[in-house]
N, CA, C and O of each residue as an XYZ file, in Angstrom:
552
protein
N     147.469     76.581     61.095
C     146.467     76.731     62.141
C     145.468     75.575     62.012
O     145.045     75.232     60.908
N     145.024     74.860     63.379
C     144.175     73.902     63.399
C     142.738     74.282     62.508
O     142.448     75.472     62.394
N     141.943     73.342     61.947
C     140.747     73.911     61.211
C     139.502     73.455     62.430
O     139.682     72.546     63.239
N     138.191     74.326     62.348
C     137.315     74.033     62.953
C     136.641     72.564     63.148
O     135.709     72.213     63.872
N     137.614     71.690     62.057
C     136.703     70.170     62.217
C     137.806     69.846     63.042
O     137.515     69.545     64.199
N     139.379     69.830     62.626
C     140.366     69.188     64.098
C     139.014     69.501     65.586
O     138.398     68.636     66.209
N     138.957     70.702     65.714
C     138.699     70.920     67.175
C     137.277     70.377     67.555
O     136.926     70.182     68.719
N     136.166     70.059     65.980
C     135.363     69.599     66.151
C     135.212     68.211     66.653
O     134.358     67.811     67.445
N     136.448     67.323     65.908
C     136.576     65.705     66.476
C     137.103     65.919     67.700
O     136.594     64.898     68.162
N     137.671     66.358     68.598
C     138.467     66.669     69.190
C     137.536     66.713     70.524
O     137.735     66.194     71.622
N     136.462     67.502     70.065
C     135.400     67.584     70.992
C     134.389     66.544     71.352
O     133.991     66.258     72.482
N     133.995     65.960     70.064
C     133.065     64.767     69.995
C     133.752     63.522     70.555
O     133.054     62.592     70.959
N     135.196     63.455     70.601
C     135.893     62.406     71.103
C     135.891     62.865     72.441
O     136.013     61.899     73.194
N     135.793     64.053     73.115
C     135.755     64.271     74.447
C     134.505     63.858     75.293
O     134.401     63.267     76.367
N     133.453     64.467     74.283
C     132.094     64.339     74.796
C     131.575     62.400     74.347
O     130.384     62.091     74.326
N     132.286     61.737     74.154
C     131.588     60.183     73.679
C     132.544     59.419     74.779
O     132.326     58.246     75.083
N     133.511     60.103     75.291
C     134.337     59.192     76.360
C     134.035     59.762     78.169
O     134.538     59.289     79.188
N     133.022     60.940     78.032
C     132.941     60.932     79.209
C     131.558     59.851     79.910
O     131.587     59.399     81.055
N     130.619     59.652     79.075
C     129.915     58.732     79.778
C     130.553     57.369     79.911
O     129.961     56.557     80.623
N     131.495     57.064     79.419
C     132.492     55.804     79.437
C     132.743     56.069     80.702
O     132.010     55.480     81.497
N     133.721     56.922     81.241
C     134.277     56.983     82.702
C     133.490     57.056     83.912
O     134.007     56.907     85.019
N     131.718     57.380     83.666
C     131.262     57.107     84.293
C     130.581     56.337     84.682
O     129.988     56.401     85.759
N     130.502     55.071     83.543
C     129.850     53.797     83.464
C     130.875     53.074     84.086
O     130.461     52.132     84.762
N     132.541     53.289     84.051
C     133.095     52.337     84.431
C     133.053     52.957     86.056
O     133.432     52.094     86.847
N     132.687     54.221     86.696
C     132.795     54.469     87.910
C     131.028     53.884     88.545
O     130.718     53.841     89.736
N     130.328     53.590     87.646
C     129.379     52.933     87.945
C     129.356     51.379     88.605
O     128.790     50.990     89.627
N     130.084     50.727     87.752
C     130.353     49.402     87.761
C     130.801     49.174     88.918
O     130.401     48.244     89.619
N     131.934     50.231     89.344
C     132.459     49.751     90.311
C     132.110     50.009     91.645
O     132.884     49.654     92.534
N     130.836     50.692     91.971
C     130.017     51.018     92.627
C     129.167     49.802     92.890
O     128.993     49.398     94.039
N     128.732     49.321     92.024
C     127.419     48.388     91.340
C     128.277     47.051     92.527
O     127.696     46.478     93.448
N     129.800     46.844     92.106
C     130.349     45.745     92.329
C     131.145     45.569     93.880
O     132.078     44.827     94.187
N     130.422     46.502     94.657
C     130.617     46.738     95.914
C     131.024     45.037     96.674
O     130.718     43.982     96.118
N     131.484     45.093     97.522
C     132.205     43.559     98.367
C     131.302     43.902     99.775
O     131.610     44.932    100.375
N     130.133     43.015    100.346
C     129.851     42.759    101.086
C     129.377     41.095    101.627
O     129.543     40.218    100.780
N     128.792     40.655    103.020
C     128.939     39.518    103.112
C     127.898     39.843    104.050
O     127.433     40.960    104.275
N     127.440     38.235    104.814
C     126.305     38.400    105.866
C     127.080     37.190    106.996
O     127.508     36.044    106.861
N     126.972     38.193    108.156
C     127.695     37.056    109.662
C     126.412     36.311    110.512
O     126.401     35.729    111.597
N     125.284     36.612    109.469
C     124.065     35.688    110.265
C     123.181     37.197    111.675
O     122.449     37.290    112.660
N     123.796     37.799    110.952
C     123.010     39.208    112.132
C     123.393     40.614    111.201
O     123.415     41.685    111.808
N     123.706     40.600    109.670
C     123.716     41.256    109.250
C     124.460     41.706    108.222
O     125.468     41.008    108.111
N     124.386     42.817    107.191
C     125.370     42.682    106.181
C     126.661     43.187    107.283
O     126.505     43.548    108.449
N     128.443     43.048    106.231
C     129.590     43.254    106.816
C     130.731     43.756    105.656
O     131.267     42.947    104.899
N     130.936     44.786    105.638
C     131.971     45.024    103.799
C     132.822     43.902    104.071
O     133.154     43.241    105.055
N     133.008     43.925    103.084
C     134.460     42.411    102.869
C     135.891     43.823    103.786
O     135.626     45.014    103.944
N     136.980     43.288    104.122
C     138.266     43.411    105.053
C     137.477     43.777    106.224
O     137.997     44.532    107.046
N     136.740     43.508    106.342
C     135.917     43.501    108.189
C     135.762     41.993    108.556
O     135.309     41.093    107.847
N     136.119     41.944    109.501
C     135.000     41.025    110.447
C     134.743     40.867    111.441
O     135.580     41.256    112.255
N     133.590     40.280    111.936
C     133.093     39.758    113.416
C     133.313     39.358    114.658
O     133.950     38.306    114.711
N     132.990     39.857    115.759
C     133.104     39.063    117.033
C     131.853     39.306    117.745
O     131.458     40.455    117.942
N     131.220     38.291    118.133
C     130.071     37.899    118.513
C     130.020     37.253    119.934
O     130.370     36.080    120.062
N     129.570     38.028    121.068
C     129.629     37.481    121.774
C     128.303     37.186    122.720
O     127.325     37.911    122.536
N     128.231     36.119    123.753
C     127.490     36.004    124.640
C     127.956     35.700    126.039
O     129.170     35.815    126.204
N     127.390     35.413    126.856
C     127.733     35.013    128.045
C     128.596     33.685    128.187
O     128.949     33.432    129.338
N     128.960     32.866    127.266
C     129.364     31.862    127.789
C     130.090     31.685    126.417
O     130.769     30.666    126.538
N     130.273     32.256    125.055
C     131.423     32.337    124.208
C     131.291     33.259    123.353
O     130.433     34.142    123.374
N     132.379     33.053    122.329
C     132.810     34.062    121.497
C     133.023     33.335    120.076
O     133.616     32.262    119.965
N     132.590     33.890    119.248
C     132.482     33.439    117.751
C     133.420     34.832    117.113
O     133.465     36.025    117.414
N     134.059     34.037    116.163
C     134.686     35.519    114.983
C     134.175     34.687    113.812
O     134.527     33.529    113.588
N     133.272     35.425    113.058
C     133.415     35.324    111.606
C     133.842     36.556    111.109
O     133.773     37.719    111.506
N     134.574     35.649    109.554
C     134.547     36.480    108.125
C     133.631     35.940    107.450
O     132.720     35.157    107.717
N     134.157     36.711    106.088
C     133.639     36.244    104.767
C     134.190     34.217    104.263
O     135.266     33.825    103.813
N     133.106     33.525    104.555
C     133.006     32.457    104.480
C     133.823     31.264    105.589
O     134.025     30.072    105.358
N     134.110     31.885    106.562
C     134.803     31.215    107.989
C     134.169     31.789    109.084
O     133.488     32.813    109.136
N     134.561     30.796    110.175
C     133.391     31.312    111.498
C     134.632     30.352    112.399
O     135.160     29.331    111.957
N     134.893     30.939    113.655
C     135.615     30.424    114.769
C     135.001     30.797    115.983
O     134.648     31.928    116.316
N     134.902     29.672    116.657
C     134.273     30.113    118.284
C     135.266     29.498    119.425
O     136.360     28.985    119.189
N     134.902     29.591    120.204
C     136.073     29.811    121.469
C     135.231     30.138    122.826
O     134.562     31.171    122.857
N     135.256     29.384    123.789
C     134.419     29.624    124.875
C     134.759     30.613    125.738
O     135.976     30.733    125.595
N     134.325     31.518    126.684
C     135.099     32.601    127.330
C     135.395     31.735    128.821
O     134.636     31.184    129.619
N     137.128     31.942    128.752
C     137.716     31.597    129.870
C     137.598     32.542    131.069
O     138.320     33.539    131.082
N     136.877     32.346    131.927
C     136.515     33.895    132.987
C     137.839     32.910    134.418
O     137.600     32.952    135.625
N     138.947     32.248    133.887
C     140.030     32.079    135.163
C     141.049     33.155    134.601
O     142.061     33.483    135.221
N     140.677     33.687    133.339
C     141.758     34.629    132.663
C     141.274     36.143    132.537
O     140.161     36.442    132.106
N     142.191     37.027    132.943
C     141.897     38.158    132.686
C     141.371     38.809    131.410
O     140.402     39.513    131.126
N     142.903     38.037    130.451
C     142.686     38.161    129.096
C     142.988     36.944    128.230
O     143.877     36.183    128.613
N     142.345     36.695    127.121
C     142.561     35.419    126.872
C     142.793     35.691    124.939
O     142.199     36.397    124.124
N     143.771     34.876    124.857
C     144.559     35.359    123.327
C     143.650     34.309    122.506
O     143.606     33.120    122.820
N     142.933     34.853    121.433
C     142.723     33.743    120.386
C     143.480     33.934    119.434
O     143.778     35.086    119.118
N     143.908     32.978    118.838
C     144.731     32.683    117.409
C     143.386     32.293    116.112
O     142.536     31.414    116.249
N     143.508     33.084    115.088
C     142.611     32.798    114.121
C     143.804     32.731    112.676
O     144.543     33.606    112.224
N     143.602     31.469    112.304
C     144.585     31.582    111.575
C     144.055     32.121    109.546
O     144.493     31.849    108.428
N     142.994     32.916    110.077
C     142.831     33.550    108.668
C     142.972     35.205    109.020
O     142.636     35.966    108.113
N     143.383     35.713    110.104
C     143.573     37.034    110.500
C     145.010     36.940    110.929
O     145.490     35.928    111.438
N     145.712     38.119    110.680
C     147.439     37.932    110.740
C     147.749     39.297    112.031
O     148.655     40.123    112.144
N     146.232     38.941    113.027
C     147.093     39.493    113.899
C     146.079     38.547    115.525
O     144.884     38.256    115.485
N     146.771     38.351    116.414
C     145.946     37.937    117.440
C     144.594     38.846    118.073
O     144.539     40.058    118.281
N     143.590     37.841    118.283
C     142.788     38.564    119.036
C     142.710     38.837    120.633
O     142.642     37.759    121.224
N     142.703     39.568    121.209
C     142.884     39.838    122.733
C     141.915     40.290    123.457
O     141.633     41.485    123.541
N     141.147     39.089    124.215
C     140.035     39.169    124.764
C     139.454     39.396    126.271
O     139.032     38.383    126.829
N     139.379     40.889    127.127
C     139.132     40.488    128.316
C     137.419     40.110    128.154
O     136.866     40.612    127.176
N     136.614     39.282    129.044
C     135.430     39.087    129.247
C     134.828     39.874    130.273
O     133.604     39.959    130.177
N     135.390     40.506    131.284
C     134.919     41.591    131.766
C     133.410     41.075    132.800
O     133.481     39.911    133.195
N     132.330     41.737    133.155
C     131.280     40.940    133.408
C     130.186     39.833    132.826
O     129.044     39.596    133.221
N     130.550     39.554    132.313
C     129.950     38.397    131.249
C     130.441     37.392    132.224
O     129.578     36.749    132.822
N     131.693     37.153    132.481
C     131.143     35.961    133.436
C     130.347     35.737    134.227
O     129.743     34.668    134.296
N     130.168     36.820    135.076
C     128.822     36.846    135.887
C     127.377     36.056    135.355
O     126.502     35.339    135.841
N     127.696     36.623    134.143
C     126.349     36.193    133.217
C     125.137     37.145    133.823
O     124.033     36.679    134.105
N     125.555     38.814    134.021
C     124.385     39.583    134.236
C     124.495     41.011    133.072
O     123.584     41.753    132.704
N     125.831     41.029    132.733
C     125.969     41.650    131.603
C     126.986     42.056    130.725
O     127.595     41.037    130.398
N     127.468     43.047    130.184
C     128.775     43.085    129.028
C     130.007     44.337    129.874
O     131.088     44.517    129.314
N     129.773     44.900    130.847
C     130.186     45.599    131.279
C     131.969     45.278    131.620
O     132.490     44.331    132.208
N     132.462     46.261    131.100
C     134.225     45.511    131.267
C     134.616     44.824    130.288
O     135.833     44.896    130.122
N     134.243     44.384    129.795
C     134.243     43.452    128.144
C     135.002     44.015    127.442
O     134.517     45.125    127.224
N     136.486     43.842    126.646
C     137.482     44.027    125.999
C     137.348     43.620    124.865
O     137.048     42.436    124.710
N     137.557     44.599    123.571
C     138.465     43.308    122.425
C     139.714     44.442    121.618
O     139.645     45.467    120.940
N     140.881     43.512    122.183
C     142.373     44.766    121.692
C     142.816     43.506    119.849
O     143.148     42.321    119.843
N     142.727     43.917    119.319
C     143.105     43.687    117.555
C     144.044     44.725    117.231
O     143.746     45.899    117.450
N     145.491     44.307    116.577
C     146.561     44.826    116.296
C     146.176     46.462    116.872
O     145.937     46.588    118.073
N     146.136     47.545    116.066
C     146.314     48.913    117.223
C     144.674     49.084    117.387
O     144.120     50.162    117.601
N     144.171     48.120    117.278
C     142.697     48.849    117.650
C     141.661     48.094    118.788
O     141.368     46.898    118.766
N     141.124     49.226    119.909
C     141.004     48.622    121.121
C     139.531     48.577    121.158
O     139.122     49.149    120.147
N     138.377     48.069    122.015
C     137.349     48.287    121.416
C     136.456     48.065    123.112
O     136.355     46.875    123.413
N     135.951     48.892    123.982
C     134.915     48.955    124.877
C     133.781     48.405    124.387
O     133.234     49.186    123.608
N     133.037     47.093    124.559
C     132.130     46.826    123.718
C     131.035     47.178    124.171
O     130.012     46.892    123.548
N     130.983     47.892    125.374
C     129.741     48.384    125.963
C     129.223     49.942    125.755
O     128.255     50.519    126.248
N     130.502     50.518    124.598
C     130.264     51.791    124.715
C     130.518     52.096    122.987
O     129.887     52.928    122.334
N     131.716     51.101    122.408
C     132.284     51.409    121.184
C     130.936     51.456    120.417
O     129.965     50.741    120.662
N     131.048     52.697    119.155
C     129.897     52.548    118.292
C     129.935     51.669    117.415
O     128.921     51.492    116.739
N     131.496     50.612    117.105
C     131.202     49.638    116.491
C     131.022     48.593    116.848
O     131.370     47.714    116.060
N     130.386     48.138    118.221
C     129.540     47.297    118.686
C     128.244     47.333    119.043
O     128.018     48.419    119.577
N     127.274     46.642    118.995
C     125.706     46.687    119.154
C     125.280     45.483    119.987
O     126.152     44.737    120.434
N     124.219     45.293    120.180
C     123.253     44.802    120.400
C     122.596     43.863    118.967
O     122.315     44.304    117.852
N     122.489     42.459    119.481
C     122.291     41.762    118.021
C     121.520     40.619    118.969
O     121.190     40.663    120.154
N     121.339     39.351    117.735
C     120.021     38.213    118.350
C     119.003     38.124    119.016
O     118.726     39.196    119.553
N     118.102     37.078    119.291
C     116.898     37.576    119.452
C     116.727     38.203    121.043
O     117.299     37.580    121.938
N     116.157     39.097    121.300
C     116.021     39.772    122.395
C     117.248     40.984    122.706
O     117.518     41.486    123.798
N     117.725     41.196    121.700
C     118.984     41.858    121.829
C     120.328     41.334    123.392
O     120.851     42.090    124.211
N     120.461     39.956    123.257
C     121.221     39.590    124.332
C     122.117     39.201    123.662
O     122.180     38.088    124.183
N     122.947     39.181    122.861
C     124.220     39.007    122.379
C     125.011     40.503    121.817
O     124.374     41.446    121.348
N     126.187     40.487    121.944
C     127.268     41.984    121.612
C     128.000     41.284    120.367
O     128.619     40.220    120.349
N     127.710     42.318    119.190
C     128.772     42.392    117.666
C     129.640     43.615    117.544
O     129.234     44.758    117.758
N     130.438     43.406    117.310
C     131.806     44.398    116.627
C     132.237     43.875    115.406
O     132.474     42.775    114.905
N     132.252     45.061    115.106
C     132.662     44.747    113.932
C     134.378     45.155    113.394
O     134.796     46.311    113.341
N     134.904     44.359    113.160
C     136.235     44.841    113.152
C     137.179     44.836    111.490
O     137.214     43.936    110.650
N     137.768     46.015    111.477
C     138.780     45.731    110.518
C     139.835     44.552    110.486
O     140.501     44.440    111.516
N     140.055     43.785    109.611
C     141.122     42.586    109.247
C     142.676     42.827    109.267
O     143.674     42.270    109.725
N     142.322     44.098    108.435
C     144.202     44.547    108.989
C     145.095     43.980    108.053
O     146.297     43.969    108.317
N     144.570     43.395    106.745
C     145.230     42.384    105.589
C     146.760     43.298    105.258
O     147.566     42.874    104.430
């Protein structure tokens, strides 16, 4: 039969390794992945599309691509060659240049109303530019 000190180490080795597992669930808390697109923090496998009346910017984490909005096109494909899926852009009323209304952005299965989606806002000064924020899809 085990003696009261087996079960005693037994215990003290239980109780000296649990603040271990929570220092290392600390750390990795502590060591969170975020970035800034110039209008705000963004977790790292997200990124940006930024738009205004007259173009469109995508940043990530340490890249930025812009692209002017073609309003002779319904929809207009950007190629970003650090995202492995196309972006698909209608501009909607923005050409007008009176507001965002109709405004598209379709990314592999995910579609995005930017006038209504909650992961787009209102950003820059006067709140006249539209951000989404989008998953990467790695």
């Amino acid at each position: 039969m085990p003696s009261k000190t087996f079960f005693m180490t037994l215990l003290a080795l239980g109780v000296s390794a649990a603040p271990l597992d929570a220092e290392v669930q600390k750390d990795s808390l502590d060591k969170r992945c975020d970035w800034n697109d110039l209008h705000g923090q963004i977790s790292c496998g997200y990124f940006s599309v930024i738009m205004s009346f007259d173009d469109v910017k995508i940043r990530g984490d340490g890249w930025s691509e812009k692209f002017k909005i073609d309003c002779s096109r319904e929809w207009s494909s950007l190629s970003i060659p650090r995202l492995p899926w196309t972006i698909e852009f209608h501009p909607g009323n923005a050409c007008d240049g009176t507001n965002y209304d109709n405004m598209w952005i379709k990314y592999a299965d995910t579609t995005l109303d930017i006038p209504s989606d909650k992961r787009c806002g209102a950003v820059g000064k006067n709140n006249v530019l539209r951000r989404c924020i989008i998953a990467d899809k790695k």
